[in-house]
SENUVO-653736 format. One record per residue: residue in one letter; residue number from 1; x, y, z of N, C-alpha, C in turn. Coordinates in nm, 3 decimals, always signed. Layout:
+--------+-----+---------+---------+---------+---------+---------+---------+---------+---------+---------+
| residu | num |      nX |      nY |      nZ |     caX |     caY |     caZ |      cX |      cY |      cZ |
+--------+-----+---------+---------+---------+---------+---------+---------+---------+---------+---------+
|      A | NUM |       X |       Y |       Z |       X |       Y |       Z |       X |       Y |       Z |
...
+--------+-----+---------+---------+---------+---------+---------+---------+---------+---------+---------+
//
This chain:
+--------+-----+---------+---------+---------+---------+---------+---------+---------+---------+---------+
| residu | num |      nX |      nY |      nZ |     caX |     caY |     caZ |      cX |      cY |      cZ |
+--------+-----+---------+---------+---------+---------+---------+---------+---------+---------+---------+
|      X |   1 |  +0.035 |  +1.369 |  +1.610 |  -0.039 |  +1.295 |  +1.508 |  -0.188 |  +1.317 |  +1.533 |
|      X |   2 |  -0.244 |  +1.349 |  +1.437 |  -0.393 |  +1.382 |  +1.404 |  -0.484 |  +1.259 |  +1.398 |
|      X |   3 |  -0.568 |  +1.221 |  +1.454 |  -0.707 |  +1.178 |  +1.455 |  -0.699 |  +1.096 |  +1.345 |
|      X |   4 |  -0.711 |  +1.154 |  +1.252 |  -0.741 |  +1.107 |  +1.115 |  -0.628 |  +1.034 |  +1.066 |
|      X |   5 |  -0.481 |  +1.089 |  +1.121 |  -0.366 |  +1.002 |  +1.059 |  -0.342 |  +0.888 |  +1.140 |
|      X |   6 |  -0.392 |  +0.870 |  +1.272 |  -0.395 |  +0.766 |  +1.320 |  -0.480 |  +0.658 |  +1.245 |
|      X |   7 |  -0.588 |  +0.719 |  +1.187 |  -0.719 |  +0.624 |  +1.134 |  -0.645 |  +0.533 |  +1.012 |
|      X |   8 |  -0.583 |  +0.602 |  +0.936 |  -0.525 |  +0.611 |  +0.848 |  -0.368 |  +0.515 |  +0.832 |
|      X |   9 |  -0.283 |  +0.502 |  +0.936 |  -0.182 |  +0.451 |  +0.998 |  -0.282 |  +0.298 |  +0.998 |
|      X |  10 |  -0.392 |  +0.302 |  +1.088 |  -0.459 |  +0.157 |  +1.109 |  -0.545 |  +0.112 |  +1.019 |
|      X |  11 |  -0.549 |  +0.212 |  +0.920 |  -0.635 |  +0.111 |  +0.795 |  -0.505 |  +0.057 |  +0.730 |
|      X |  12 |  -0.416 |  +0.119 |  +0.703 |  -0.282 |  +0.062 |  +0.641 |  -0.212 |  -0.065 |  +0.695 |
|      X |  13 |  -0.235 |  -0.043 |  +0.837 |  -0.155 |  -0.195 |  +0.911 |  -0.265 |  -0.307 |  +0.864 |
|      X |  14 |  -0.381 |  -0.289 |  +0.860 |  -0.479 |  -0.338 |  +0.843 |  -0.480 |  -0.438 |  +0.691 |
|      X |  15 |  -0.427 |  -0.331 |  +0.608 |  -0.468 |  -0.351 |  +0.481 |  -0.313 |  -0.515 |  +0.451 |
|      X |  16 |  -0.217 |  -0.456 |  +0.549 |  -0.125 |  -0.547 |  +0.485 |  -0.135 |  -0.706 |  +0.589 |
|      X |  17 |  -0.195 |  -0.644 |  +0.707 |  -0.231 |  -0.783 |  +0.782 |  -0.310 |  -0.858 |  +0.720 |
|      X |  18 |  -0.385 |  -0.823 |  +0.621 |  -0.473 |  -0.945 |  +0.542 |  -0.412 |  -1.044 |  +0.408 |
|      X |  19 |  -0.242 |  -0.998 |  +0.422 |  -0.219 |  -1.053 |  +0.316 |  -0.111 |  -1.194 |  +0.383 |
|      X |  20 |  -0.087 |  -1.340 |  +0.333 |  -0.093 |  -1.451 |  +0.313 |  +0.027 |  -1.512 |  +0.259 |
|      X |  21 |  +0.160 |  -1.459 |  +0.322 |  +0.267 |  -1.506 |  +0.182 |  +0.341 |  -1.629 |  +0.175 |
|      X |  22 |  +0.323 |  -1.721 |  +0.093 |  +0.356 |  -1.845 |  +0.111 |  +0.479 |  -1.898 |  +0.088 |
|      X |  23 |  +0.532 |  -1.955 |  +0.139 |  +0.639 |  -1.999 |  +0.124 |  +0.711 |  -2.155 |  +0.218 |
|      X |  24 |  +0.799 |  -2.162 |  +0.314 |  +0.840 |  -2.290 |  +0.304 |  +0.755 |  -2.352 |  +0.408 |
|      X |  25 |  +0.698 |  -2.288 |  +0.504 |  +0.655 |  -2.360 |  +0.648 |  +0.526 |  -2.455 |  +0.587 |
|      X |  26 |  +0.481 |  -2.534 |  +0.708 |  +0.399 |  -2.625 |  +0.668 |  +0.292 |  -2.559 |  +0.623 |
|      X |  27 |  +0.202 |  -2.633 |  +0.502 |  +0.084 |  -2.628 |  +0.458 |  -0.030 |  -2.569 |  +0.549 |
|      X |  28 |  -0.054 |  -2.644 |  +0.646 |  -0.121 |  -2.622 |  +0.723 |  -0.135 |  -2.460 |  +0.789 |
|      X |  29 |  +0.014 |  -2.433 |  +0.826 |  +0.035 |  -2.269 |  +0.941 |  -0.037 |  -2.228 |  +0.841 |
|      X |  30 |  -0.047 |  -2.202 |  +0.663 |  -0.089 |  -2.150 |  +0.632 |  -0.266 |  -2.113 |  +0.638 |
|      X |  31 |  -0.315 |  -2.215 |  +0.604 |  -0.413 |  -2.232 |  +0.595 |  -0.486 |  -2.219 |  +0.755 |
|      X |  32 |  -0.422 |  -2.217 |  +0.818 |  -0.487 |  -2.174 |  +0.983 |  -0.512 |  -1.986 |  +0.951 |
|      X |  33 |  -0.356 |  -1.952 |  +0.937 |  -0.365 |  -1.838 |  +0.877 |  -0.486 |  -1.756 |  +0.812 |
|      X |  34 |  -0.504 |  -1.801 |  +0.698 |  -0.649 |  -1.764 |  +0.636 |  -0.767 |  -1.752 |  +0.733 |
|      X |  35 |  -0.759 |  -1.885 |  +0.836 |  -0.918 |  -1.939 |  +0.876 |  -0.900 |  -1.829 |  +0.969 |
|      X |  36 |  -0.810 |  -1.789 |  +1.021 |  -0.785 |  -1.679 |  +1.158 |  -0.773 |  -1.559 |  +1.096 |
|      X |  37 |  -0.758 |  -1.460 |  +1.006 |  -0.785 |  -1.354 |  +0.933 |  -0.943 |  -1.383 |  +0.920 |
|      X |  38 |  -1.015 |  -1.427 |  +0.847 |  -1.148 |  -1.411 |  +0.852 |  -1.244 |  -1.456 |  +0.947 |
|      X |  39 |  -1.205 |  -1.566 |  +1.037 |  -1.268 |  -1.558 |  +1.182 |  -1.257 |  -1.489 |  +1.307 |
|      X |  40 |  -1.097 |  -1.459 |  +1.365 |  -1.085 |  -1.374 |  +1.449 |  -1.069 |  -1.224 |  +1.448 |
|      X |  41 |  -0.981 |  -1.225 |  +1.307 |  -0.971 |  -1.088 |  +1.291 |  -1.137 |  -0.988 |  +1.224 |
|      X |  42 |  -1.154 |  -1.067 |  +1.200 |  -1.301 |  -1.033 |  +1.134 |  -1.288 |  -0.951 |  +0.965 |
|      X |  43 |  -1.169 |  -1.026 |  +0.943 |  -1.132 |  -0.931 |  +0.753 |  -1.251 |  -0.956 |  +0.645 |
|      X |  44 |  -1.259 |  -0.918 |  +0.629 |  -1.339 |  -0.908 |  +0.491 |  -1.304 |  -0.956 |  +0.358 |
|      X |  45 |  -1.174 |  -0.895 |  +0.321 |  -1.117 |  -0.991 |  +0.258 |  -0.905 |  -1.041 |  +0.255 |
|      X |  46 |  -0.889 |  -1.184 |  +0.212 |  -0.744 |  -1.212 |  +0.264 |  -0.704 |  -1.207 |  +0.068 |
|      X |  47 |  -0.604 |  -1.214 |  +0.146 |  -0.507 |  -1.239 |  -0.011 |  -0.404 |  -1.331 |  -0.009 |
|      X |  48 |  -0.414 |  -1.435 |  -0.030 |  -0.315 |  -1.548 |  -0.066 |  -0.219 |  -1.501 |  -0.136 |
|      X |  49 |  -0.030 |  -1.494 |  -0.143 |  +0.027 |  -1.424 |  -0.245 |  +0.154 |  -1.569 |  -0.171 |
|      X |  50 |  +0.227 |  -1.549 |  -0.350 |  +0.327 |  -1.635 |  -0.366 |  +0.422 |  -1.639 |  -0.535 |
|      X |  51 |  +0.550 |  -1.676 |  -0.485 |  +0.550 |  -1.658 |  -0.590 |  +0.687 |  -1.801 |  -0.639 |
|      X |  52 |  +0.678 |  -1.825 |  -0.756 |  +0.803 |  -1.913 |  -0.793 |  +0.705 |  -2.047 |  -0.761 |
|      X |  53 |  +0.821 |  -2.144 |  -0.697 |  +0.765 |  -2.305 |  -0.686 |  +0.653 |  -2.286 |  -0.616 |
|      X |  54 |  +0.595 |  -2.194 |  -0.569 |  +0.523 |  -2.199 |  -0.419 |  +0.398 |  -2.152 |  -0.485 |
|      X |  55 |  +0.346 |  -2.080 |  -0.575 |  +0.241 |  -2.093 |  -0.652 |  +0.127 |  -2.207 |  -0.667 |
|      X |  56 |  +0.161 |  -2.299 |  -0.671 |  +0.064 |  -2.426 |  -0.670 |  +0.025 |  -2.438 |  -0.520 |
|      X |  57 |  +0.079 |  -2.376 |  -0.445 |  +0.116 |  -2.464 |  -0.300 |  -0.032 |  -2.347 |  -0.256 |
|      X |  58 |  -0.002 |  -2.213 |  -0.247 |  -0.105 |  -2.070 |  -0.250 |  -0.257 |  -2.107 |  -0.320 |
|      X |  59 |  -0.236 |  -2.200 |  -0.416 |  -0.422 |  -2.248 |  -0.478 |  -0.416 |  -2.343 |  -0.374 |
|      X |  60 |  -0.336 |  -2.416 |  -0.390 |  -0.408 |  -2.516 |  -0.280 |  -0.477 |  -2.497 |  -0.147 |
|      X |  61 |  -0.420 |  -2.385 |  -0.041 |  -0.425 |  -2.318 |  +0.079 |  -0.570 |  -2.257 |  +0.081 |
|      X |  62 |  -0.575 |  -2.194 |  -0.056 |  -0.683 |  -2.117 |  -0.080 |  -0.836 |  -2.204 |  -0.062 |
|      X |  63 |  -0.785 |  -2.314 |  -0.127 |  -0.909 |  -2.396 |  -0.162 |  -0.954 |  -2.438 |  -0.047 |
|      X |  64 |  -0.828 |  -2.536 |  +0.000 |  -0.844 |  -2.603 |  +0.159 |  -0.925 |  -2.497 |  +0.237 |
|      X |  65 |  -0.873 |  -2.416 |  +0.250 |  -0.941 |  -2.298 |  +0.351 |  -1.048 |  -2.253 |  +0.335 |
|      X |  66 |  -1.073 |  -2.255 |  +0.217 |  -1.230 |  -2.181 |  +0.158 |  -1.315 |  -2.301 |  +0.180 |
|      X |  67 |  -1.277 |  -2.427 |  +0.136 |  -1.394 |  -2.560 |  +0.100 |  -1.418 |  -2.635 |  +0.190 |
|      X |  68 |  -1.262 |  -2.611 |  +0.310 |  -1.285 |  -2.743 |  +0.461 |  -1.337 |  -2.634 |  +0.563 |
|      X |  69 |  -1.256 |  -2.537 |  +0.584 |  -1.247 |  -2.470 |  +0.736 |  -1.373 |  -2.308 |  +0.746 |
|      X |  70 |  -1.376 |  -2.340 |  +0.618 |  -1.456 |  -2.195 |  +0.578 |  -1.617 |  -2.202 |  +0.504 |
|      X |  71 |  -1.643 |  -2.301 |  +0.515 |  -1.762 |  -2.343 |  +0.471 |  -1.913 |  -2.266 |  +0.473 |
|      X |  72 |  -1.904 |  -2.250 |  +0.585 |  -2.055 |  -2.179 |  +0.617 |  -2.022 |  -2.058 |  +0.647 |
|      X |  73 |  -1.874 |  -1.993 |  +0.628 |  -1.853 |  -1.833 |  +0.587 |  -1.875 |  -1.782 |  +0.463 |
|      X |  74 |  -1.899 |  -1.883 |  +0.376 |  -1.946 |  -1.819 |  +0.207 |  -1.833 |  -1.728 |  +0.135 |
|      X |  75 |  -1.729 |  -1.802 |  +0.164 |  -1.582 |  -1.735 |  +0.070 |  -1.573 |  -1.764 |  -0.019 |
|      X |  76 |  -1.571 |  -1.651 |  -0.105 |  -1.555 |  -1.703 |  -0.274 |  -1.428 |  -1.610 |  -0.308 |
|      X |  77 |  -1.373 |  -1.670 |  -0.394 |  -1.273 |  -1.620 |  -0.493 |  -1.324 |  -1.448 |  -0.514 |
|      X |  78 |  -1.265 |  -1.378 |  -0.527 |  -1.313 |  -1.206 |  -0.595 |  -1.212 |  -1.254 |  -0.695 |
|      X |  79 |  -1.122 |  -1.267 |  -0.695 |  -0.995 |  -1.195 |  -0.825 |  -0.862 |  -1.320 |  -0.801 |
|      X |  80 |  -0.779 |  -1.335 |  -0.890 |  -0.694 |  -1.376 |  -0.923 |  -0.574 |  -1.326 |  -1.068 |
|      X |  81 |  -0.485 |  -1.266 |  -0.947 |  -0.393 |  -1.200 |  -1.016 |  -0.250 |  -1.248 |  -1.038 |
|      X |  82 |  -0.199 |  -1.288 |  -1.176 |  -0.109 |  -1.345 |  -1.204 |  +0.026 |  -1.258 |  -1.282 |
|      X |  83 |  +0.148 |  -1.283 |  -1.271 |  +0.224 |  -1.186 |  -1.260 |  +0.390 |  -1.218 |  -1.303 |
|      X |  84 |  +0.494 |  -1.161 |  -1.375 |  +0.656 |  -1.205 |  -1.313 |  +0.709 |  -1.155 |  -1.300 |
|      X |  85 |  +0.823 |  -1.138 |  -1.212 |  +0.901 |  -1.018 |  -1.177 |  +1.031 |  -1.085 |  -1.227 |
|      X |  86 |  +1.104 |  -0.967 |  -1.267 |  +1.264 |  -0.992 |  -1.320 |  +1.333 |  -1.032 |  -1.214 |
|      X |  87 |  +1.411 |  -1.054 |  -1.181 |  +1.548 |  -1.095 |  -1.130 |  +1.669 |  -1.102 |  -1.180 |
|      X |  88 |  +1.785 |  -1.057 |  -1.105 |  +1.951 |  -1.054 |  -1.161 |  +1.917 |  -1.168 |  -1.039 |
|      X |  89 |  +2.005 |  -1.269 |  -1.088 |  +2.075 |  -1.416 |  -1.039 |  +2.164 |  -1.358 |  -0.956 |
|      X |  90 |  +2.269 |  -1.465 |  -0.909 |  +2.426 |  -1.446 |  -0.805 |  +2.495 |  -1.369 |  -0.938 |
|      X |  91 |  +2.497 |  -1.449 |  -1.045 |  +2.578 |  -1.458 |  -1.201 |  +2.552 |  -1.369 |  -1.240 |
|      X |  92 |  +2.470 |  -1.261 |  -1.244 |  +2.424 |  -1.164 |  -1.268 |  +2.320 |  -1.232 |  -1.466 |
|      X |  93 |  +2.259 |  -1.350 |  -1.420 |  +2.196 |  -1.362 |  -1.546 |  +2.038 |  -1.305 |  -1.492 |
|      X |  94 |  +1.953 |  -1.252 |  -1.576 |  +1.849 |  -1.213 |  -1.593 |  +1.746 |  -1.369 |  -1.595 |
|      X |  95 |  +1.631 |  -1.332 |  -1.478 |  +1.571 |  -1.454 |  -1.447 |  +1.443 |  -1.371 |  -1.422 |
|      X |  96 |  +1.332 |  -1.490 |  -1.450 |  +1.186 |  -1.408 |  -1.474 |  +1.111 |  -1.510 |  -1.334 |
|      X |  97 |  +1.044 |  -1.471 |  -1.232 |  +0.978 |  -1.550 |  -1.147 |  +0.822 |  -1.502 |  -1.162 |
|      X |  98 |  +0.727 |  -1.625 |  -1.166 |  +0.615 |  -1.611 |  -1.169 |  +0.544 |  -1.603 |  -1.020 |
|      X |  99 |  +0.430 |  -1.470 |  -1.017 |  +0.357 |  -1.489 |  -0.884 |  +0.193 |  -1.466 |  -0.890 |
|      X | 100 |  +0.146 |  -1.544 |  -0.803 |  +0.007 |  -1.498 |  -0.813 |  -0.007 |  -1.440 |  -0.665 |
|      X | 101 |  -0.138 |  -1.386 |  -0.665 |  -0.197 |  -1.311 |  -0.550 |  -0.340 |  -1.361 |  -0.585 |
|      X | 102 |  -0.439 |  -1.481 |  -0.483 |  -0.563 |  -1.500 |  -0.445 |  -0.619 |  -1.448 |  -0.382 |
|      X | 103 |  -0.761 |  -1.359 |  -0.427 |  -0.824 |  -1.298 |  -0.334 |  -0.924 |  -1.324 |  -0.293 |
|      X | 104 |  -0.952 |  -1.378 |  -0.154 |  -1.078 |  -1.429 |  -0.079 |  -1.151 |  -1.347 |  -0.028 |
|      X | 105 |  -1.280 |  -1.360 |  -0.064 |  -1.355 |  -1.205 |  +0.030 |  -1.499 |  -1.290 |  +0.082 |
|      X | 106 |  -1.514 |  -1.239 |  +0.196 |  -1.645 |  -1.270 |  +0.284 |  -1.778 |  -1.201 |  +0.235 |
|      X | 107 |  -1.854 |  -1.308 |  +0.181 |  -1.979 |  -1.245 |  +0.092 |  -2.110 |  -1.217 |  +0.201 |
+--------+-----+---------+---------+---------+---------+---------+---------+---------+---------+---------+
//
């Protein structure tokens, strides 16, 4: 492996370590989550992603994190991307789930 595909290998691990996916654990792991991507890891920017019931739960994380723990890092919103993906059920009925992806970036 080449120099460059190594570089390349670690911008990629890189790119998916900044992403945020929410789901059942407490509120909180999440939102530590965030504060530790842009404080320790030193990211630039995270991406909050979720999808179905857990959508409301992903703004909330976002906010908390940006407005309590992130304050004097100057995180603002870049983008907010909203979305649904199909699904076949057990039943095989056709089901539509909604997801967003929040993107926080260090100004």
């Amino acid at each position: 492996m080449t120099e460059d595909e190594k570089k390349a290998d670690e911008q990629k691990e890189n790119e998916k370590d900044n992403i945020i996916f929410v789901g059942i654990k407490p509120f909180m792991n999440y939102v530590t989550g965030v504060v530790m991507q842009f404080k320790n890891k030193g990211q630039k920017e995270v991406v909050v992603s979720a999808r179905g019931k857990f959508t409301s739960k992903a703004i909330d994380i976002a906010e908390v994190a940006r407005r309590t723990f992130l304050k004097e890092e100057n995180i603002k919103v870049r983008d907010i991307k909203i979305s649904s993906e199909q699904f076949e059920n057990k039943e095989g009925k056709r089901i539509f789930v909604s997801s967003i992806e929040i993107y926080l970036v260090k100004e």
